[in-house]
Backbone as numpy.savetxt, mean C-alpha at the origin, in Angstrom:
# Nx Ny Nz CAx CAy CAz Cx Cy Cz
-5.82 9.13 -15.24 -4.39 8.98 -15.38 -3.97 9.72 -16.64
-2.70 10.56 -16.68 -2.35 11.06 -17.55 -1.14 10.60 -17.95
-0.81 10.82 -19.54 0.49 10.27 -20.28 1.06 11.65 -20.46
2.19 11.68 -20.30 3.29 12.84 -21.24 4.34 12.66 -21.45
5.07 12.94 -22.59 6.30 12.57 -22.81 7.21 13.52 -22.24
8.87 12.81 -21.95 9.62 13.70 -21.34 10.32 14.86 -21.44
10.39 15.65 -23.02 10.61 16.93 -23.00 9.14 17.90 -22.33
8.07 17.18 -22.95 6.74 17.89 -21.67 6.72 17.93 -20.44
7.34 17.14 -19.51 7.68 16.97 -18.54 8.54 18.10 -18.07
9.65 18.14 -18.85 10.42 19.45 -18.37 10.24 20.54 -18.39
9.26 20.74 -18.95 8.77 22.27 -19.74 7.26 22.57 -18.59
6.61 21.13 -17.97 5.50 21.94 -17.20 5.73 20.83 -15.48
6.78 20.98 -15.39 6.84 19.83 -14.13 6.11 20.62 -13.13
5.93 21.63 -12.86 5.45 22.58 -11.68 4.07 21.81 -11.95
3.57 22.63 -12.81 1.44 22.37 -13.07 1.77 20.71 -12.89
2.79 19.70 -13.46 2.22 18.06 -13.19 2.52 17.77 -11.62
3.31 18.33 -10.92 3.36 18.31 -9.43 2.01 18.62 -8.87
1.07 19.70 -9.00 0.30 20.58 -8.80 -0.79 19.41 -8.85
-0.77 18.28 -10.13 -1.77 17.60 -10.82 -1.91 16.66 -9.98
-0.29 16.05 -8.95 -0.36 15.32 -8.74 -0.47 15.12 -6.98
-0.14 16.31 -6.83 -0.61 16.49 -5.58 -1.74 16.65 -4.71
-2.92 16.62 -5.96 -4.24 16.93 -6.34 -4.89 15.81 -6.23
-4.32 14.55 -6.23 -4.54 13.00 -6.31 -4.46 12.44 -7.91
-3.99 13.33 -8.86 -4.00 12.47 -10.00 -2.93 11.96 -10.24
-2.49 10.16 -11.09 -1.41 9.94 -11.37 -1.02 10.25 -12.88
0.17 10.07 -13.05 1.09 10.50 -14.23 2.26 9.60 -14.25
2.12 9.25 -15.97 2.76 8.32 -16.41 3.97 8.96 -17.21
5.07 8.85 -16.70 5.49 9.56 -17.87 6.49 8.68 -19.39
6.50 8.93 -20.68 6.46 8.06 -21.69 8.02 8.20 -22.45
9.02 7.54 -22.39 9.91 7.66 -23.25 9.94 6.54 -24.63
10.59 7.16 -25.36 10.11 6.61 -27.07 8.98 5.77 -27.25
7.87 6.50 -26.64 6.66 5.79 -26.64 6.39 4.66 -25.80
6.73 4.13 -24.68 6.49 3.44 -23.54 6.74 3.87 -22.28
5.74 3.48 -21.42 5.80 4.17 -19.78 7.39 4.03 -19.39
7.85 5.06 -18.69 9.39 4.63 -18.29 9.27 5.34 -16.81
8.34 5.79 -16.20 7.69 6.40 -14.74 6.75 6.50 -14.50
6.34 6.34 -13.20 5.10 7.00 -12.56 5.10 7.83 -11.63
4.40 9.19 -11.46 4.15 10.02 -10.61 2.68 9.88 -9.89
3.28 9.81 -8.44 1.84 9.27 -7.94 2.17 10.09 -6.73
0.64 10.57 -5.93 0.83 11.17 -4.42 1.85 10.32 -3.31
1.83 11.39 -2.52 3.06 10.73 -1.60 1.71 9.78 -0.31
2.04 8.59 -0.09 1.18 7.89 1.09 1.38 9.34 2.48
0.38 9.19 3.28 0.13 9.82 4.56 1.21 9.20 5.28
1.75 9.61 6.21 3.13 9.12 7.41 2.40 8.33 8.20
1.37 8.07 8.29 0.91 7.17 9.36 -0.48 6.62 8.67
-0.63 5.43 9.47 -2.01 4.61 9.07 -2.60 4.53 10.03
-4.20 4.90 9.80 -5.14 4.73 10.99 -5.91 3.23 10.70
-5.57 3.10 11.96 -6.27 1.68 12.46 -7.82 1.35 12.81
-8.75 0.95 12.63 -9.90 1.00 13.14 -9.61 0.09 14.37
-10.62 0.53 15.49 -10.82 0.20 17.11 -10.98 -0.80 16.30
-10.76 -2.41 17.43 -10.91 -3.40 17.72 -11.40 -3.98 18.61
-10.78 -2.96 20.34 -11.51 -3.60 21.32 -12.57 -4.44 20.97
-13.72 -3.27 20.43 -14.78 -4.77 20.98 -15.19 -6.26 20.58
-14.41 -5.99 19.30 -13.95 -7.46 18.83 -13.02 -8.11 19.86
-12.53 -7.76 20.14 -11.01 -8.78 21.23 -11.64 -8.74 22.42
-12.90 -8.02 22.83 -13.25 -8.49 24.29 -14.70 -9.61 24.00
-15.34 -9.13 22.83 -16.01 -10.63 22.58 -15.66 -11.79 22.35
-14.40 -12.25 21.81 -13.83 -13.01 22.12 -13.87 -13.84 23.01
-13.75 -15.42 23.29 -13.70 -16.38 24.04 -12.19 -16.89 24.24
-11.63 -16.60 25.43 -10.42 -16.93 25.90 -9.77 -17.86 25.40
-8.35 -18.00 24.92 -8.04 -19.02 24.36 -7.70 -19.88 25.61
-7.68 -21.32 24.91 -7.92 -22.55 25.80 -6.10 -23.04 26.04
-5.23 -22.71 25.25 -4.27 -22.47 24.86 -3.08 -22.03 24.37
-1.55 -21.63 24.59 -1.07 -20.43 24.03 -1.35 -20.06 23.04
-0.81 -19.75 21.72 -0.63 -19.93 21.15 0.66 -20.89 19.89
1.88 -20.49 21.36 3.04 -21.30 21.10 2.22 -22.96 20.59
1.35 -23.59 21.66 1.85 -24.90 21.79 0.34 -25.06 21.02
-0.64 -24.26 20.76 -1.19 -24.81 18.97 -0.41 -24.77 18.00
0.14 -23.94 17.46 1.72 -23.82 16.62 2.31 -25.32 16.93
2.37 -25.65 18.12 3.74 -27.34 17.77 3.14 -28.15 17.84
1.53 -28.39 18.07 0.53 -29.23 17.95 0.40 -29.48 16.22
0.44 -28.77 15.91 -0.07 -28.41 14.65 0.98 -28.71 13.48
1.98 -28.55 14.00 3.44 -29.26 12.82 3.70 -30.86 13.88
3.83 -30.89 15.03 3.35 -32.58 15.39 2.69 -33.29 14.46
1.19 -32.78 14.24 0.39 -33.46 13.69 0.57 -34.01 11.92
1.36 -32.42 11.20 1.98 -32.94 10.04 2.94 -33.58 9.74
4.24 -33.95 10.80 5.23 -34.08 10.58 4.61 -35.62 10.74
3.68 -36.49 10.76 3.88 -37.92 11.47 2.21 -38.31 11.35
């Protein structure tokens, strides 16, 4: 992680884009305390790992799920 203060900032924003697009973050510092962070942009999408074969080993539920849900506040309410 890098610190720079904000007239540095203005003078090399290209190369800290460059830095940061690179995966490094950047803090940037006014009168001596963090007042930003420059960080990569997240990917547009998230990959999921397969599940199937978890959800087909699985043992059928015995029940919806709705009516474990009102079983289940039944049981606290009383």
């Amino acid at each position: 992680m890098q610190t720079i203060n904000v007239s540095k900032t203005r003078k090399k924003l290209a190369k800290l884009l460059d830095a940061v697009a690179s995966g490094e973050e950047i803090i940037i510092m006014r009168h001596g305390k963090p007042a930003a962070r420059i960080t990569p942009v997240l990917p547009e999408s998230v990959a999921f790992p397969d599940r199937s074969k978890l959800r087909a080993s699985l043992p059928p539920a015995s029940e919806s799920g709705a009516m474990a849900i009102c079983a289940l506040r039944n049981d606290e309410r009383y």
